[in-house]
PDB file as gemmi writes it, atoms N, CA and C in Angstrom:
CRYST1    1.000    1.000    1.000  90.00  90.00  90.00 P 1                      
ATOM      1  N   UNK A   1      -3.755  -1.481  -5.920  1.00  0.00           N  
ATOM      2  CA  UNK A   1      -4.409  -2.025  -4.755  1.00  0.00           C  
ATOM      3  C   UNK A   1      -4.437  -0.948  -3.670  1.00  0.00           C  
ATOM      4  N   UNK A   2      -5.734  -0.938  -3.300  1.00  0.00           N  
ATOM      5  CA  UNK A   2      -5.744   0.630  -2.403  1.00  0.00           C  
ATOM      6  C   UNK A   2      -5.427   0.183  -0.862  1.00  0.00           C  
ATOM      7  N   UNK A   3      -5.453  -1.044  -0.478  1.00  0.00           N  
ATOM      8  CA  UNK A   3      -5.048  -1.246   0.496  1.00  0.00           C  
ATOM      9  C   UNK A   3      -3.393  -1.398   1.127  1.00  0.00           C  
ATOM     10  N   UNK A   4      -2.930  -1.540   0.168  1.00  0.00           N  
ATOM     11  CA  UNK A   4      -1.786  -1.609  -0.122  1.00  0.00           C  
ATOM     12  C   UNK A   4      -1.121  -0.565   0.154  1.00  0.00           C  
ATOM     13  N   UNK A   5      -1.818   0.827  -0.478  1.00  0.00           N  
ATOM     14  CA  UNK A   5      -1.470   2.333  -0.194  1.00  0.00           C  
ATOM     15  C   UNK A   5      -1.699   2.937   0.697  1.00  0.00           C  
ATOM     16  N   UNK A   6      -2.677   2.475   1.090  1.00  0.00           N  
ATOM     17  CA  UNK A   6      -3.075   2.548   2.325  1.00  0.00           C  
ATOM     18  C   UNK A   6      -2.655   2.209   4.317  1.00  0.00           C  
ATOM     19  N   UNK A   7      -1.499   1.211   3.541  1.00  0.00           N  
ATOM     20  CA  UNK A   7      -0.710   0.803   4.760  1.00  0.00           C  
ATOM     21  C   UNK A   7       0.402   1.661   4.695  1.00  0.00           C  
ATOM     22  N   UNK A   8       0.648   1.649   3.459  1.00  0.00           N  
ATOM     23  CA  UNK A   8       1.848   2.893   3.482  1.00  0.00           C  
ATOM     24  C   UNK A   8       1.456   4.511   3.739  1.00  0.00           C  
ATOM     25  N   UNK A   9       0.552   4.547   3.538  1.00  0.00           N  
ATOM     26  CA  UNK A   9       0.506   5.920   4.175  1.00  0.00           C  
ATOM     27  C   UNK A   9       0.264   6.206   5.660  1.00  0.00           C  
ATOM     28  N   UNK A  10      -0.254   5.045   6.174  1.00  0.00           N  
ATOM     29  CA  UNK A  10      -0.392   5.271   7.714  1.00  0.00           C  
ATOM     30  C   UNK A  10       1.070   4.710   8.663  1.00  0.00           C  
ATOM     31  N   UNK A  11       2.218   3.913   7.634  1.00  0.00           N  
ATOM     32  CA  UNK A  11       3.282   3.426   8.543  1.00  0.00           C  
ATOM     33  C   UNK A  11       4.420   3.868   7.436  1.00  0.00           C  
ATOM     34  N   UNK A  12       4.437   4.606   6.740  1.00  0.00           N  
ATOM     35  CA  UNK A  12       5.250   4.953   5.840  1.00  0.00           C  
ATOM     36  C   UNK A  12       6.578   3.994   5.635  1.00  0.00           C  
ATOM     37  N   UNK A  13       5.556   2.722   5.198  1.00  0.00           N  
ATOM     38  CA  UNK A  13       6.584   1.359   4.754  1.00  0.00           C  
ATOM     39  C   UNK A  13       5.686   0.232   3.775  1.00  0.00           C  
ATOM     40  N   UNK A  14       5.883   0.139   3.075  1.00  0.00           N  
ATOM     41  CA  UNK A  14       5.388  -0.640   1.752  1.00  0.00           C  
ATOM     42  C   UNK A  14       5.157  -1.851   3.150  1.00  0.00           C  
ATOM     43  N   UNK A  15       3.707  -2.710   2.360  1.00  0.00           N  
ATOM     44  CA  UNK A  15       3.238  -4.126   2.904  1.00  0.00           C  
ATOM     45  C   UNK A  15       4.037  -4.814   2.395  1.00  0.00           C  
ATOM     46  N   UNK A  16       5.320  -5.111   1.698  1.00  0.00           N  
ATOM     47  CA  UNK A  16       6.505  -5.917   1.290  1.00  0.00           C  
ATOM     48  C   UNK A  16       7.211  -5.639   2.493  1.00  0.00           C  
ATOM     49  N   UNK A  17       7.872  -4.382   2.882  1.00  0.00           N  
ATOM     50  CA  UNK A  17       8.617  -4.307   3.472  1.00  0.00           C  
ATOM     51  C   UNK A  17       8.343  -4.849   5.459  1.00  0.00           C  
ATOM     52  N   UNK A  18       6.969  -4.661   5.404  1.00  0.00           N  
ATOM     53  CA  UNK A  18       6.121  -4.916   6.288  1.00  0.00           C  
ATOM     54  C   UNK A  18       5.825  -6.717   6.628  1.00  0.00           C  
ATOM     55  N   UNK A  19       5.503  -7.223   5.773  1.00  0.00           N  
ATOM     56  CA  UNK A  19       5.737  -8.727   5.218  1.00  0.00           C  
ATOM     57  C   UNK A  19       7.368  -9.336   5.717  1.00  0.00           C  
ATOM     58  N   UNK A  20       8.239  -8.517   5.013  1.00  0.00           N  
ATOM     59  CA  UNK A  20       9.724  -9.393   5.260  1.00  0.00           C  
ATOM     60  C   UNK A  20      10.164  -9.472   6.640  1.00  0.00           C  
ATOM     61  N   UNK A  21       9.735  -7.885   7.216  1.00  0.00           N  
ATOM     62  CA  UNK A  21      10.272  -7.873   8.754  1.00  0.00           C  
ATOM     63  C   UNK A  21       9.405  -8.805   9.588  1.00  0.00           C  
ATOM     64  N   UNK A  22       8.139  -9.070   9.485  1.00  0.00           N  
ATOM     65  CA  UNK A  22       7.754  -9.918  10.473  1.00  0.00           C  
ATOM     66  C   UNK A  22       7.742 -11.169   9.917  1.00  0.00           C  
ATOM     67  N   UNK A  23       7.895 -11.749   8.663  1.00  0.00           N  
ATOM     68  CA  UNK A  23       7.566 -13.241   7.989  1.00  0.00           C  
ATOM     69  C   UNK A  23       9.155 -13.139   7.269  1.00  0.00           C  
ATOM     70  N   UNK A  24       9.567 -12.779   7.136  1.00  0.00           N  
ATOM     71  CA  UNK A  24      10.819 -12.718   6.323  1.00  0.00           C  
ATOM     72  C   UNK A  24      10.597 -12.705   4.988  1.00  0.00           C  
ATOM     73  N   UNK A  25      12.522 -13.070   4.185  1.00  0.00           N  
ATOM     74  CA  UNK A  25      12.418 -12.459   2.999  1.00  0.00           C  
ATOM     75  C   UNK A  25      11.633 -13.738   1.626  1.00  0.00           C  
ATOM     76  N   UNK A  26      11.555 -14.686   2.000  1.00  0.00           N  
ATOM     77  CA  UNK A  26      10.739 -15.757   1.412  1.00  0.00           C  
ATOM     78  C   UNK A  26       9.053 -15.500   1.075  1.00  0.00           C  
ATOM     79  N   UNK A  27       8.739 -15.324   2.479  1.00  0.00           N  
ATOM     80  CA  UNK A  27       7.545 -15.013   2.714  1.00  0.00           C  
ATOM     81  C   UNK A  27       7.010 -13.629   1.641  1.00  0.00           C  
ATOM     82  N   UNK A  28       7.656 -12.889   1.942  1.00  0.00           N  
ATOM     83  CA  UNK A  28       7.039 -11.539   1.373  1.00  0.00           C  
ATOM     84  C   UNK A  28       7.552 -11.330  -0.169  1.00  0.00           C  
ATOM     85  N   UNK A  29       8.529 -12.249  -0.861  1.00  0.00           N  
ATOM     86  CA  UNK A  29       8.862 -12.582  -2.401  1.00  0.00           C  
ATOM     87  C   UNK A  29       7.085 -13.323  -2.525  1.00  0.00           C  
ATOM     88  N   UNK A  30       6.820 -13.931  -1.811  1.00  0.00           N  
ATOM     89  CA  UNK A  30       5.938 -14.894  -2.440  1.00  0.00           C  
ATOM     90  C   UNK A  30       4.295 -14.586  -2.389  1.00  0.00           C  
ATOM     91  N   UNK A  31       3.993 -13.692  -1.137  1.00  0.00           N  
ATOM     92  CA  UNK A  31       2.907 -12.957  -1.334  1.00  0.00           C  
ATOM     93  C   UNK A  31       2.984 -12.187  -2.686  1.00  0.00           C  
ATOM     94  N   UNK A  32       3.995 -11.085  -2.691  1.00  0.00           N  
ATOM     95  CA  UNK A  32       4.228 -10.410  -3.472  1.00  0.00           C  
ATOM     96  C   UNK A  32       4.241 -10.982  -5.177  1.00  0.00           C  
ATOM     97  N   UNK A  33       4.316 -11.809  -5.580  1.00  0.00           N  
ATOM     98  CA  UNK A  33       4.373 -12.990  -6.646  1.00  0.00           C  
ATOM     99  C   UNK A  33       2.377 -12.920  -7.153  1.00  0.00           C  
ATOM    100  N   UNK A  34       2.251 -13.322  -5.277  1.00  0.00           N  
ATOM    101  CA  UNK A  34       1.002 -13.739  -5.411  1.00  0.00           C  
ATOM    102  C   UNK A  34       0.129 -12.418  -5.778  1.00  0.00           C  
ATOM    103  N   UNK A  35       0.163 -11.225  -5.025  1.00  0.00           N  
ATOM    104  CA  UNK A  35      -0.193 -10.153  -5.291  1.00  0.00           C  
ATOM    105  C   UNK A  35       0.146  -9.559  -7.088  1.00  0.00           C  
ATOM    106  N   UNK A  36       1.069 -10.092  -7.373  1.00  0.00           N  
ATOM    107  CA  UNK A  36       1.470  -9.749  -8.851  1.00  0.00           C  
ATOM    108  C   UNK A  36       0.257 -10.589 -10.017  1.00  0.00           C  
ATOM    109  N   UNK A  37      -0.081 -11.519  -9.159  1.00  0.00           N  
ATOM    110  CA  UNK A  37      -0.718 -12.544 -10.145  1.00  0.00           C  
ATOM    111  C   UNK A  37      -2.479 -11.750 -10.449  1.00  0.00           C  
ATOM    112  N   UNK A  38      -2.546 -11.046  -9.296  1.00  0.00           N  
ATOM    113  CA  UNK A  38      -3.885 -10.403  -9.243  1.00  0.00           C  
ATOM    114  C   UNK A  38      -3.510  -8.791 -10.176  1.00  0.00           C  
ATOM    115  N   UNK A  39      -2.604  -8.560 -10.594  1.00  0.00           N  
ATOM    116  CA  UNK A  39      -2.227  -7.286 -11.400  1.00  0.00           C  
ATOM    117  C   UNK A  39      -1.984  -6.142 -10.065  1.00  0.00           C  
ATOM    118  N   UNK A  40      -1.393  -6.719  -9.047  1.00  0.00           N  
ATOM    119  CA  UNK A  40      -1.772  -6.022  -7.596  1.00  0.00           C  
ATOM    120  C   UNK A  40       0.361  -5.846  -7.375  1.00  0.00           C  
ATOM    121  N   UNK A  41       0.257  -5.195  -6.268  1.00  0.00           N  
ATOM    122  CA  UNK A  41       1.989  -4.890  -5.936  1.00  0.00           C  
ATOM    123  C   UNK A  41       1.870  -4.712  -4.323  1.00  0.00           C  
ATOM    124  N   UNK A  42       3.140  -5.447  -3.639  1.00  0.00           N  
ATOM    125  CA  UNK A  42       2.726  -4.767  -1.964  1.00  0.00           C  
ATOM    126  C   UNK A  42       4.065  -4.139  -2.098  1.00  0.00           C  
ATOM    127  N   UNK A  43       4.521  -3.312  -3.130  1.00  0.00           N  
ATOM    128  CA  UNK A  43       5.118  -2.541  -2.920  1.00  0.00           C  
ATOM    129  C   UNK A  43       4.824  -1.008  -3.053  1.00  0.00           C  
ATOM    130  N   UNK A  44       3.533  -0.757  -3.456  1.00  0.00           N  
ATOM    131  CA  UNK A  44       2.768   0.390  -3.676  1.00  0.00           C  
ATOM    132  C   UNK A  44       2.954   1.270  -2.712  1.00  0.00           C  
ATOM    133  N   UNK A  45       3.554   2.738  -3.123  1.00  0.00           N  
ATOM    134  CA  UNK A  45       3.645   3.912  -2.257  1.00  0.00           C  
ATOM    135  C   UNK A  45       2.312   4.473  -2.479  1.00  0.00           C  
ATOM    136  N   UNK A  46       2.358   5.944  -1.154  1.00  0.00           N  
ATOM    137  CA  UNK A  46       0.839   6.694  -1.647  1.00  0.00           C  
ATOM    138  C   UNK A  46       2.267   7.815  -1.935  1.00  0.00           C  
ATOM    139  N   UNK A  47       1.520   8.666  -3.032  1.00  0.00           N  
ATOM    140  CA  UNK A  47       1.798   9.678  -2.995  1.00  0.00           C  
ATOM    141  C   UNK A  47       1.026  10.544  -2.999  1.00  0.00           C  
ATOM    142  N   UNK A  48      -0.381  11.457  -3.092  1.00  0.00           N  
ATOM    143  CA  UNK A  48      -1.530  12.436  -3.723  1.00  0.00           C  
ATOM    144  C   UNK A  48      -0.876  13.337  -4.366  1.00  0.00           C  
ATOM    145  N   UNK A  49       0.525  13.807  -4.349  1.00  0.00           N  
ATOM    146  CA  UNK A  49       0.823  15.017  -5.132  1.00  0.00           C  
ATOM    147  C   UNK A  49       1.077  14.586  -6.436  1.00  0.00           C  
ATOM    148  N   UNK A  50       1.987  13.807  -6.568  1.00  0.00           N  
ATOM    149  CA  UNK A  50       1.902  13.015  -8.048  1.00  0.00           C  
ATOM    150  C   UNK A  50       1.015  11.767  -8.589  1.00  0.00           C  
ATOM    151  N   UNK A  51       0.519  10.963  -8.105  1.00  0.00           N  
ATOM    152  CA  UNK A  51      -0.296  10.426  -8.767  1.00  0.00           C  
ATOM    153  C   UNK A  51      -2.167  10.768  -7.778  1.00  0.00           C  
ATOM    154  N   UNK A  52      -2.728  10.498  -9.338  1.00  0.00           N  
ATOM    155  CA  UNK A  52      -4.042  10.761  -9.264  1.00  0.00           C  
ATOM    156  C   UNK A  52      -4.643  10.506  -8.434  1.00  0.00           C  
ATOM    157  N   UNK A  53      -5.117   8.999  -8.121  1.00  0.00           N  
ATOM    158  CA  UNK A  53      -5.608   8.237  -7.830  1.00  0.00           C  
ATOM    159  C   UNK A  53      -5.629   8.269  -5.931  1.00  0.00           C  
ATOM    160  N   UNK A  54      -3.870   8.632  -5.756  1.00  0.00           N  
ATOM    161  CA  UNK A  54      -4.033   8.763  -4.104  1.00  0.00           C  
ATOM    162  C   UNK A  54      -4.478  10.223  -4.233  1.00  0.00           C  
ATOM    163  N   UNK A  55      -4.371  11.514  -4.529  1.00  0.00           N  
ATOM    164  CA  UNK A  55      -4.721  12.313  -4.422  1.00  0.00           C  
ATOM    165  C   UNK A  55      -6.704  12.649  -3.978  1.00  0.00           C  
ATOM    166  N   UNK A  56      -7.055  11.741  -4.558  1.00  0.00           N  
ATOM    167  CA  UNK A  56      -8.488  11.163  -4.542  1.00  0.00           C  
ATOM    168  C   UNK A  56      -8.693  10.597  -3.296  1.00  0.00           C  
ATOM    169  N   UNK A  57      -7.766   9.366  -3.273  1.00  0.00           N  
ATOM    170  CA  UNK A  57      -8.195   8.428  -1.801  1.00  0.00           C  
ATOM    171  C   UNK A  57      -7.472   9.655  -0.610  1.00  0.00           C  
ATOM    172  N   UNK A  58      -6.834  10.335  -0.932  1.00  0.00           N  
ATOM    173  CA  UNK A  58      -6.248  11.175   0.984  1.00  0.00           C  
ATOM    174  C   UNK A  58      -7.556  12.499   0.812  1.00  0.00           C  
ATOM    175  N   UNK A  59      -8.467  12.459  -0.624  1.00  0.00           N  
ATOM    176  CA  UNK A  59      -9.237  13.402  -0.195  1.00  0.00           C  
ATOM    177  C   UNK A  59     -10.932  12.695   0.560  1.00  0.00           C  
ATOM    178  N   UNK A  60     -11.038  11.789   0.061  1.00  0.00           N  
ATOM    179  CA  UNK A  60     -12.071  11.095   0.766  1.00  0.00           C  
ATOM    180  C   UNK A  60     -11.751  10.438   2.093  1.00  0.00           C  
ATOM    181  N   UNK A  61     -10.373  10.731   2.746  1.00  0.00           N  
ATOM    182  CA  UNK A  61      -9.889   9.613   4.056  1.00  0.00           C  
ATOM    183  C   UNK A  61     -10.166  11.581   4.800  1.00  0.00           C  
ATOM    184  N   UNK A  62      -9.771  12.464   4.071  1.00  0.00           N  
ATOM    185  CA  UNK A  62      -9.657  13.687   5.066  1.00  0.00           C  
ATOM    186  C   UNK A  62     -11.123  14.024   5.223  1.00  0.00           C  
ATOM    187  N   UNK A  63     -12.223  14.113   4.028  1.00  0.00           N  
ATOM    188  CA  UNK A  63     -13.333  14.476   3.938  1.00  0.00           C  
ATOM    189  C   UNK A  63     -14.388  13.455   5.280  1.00  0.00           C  
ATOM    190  N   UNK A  64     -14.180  11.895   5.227  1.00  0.00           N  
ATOM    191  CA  UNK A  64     -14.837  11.578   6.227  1.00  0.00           C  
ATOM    192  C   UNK A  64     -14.289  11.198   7.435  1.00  0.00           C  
ATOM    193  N   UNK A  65     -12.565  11.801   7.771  1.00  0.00           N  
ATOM    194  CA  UNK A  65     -12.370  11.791   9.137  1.00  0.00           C  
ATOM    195  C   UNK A  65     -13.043  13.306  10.072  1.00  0.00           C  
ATOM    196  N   UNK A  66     -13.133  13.939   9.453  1.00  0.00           N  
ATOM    197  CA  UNK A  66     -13.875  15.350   9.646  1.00  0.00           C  
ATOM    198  C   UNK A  66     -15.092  15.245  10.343  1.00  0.00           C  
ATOM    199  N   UNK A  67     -15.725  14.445  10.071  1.00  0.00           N  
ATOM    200  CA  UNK A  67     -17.485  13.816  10.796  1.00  0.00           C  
ATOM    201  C   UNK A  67     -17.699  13.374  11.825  1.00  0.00           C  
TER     202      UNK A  67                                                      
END                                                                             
């Protein structure tokens, strides 16, 4: 889920961890459940150096903040 990675790279804190502090720890088990059910995680880090996929999304976020 790219949005997902996407929160973490701009607050360098997983949307779980983001979820529990303002809704608590119920709340963010159960999104997270729910997010699981879609093949999705709000525990998703970005990384671009090791995986592919962010390496891709931080090159299209750098390519059209440039414009």
């Amino acid at each position: 889920m790219i949005l997902t990675k996407l929160i973490y790279r701009e607050f360098e804190l997983t949307a779980y961890q983001l979820v529990k502090s303002y809704r608590g720890n119920f709340q963010a088990v159960f999104w997270n459940r729910v997010a699981k059910f879609y093949q999705g995680s709000l525990k998703n880090e970005f990384d671009p150096v090791l995986v592919t996929e962010d390496r891709y999304i931080e090159k299209i976020i750098k390519e059209n903040s440039n414009n």
